[in-house]
Structure formats: structure tokens, C-alpha cells
C-alpha positions as CSV (number, residue, x, y, z in Angstrom):
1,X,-41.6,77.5,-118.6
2,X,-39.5,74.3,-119.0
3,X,-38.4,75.4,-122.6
4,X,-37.3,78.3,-121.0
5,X,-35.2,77.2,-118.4
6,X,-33.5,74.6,-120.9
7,X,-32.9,78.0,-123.4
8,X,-31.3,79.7,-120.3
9,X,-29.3,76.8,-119.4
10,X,-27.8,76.3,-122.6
11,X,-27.0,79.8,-122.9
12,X,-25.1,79.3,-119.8
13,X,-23.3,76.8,-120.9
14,X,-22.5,77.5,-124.3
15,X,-21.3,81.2,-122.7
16,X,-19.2,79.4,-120.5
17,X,-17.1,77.2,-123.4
18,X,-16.8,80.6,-124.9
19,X,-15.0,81.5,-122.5
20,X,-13.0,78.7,-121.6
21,X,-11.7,78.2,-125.2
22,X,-11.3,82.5,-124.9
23,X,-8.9,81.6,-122.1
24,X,-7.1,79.2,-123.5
25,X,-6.6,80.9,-127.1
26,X,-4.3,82.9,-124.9
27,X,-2.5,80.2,-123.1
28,X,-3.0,78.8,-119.9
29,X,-1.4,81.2,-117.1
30,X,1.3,79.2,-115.0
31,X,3.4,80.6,-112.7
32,X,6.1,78.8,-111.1
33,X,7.5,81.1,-109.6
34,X,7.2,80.5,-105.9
35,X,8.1,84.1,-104.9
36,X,5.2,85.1,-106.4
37,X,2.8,83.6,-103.8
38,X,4.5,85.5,-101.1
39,X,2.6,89.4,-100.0
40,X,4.2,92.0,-102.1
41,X,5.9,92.7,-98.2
42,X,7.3,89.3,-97.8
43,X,9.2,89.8,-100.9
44,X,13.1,90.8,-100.7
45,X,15.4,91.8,-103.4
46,X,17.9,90.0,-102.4
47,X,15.7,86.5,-102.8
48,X,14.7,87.6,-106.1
49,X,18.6,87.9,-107.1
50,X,19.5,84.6,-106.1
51,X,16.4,83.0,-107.4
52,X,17.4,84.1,-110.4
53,X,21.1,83.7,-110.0
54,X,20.2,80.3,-109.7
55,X,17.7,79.4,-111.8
56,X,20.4,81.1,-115.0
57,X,23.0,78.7,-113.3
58,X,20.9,75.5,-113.2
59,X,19.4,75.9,-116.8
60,X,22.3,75.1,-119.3
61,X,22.9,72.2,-117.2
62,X,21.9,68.3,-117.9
63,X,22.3,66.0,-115.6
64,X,21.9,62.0,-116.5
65,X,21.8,59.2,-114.2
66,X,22.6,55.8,-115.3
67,X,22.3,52.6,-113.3
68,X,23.5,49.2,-113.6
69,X,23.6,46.3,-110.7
70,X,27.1,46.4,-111.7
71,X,29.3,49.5,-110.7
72,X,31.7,49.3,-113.4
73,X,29.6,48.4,-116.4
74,X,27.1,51.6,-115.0
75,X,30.3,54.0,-115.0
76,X,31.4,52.9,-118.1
77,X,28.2,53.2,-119.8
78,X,27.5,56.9,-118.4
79,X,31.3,57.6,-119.8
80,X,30.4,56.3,-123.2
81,X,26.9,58.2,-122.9
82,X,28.8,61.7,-122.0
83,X,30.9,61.3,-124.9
84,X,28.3,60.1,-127.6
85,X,26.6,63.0,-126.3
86,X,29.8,65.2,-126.8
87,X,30.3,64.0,-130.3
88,X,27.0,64.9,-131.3
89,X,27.3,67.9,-130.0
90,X,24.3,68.1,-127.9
91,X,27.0,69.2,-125.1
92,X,30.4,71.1,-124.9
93,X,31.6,69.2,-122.2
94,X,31.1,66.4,-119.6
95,X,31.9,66.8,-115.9
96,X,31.9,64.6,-113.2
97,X,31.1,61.0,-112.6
98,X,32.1,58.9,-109.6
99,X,35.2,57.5,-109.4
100,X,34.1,55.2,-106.3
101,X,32.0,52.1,-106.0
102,X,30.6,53.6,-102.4
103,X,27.6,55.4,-102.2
């Protein structure tokens, strides 16, 4: 009797890491698309258009923060960084940066 419970059990087991590695051959299901949660009711057209309206907008965007204890030498380095950046051609542009030591 106990050899056959320990046969069943690693059956189990070895059945189950078949089908974990089985699952994840495929790749492991994400979704981040918080929509998606809501009841097939809850969800409007409208939201789905300006999810996506936004998430096209936001994606060829790169934003970089640099900090310094001192305002100036921070702004400058961030200017430097944007154009190294530009020169390499990572980016087409940079915009932005603030002009003012308040925050």
C-alpha cells in the first residue's frame, strides 16, 4: 500500500510540472489592461478609445529625471543629457526642462 501511494504521488506531481512547463512554453498570460477586469457591461467604448488614445500618446515618450543638491549644476546636467541623447540619436528631440529653481 505505501509503494502505491508514493507511485500515485509522484505521478501527481510529475503531471503537474508537465503542465506547468506546458504553460509556460506558451508564455506567461499577463494582462494589464485594467479594462479588462471590469463585466463585459461595465465596459464603454468611449473608455476603451481613450485608453488607447493614451496609452499610443504616452509610449514614444521618455521621460528622465536628474537631480543634483544644486539647481543649476542638475539643469545643466539634464540639458547636456538631452543632447548626448540627441546626438546619438536615441531621440529626435528634447522638450521641456524647468527654467526655475522653485518647486
Amino acid at each position: 500500500m505505501n509503494r502505491v501511494g508514493l507511485l500515485i504521488y509522484l505521478l501527481l506531481l510529475f503531471s503537474s510540472i508537465l503542465v506547468i512547463v506546458m504553460r509556460v512554453q506558451d508564455g506567461v498570460p499577463l494582462e494589464t489592461n485594467i479594462l479588462a477586469l471590469l463585466p463585459q457591461t461595465e465596459e464603454a467604448d468611449w473608455i476603451q478609445k481613450a485608453e488607447a488614445a493614451e496609452r499610443s500618446r504616452g509610449s514614444d515618450q521618455f521621460i528622465a529625471l536628474v537631480g543634483h543638491p544644486d539647481f543649476e549644476t542638475a539643469r545643466s546636467a539634464s540639458v547636456s543629457f538631452g543632447q548626448m541623447l540627441v546626438d546619438a540619436g536615441v531621440l529626435q528631440s528634447v522638450v521641456g526642462g524647468s527654467q526655475t529653481a522653485a518647486f
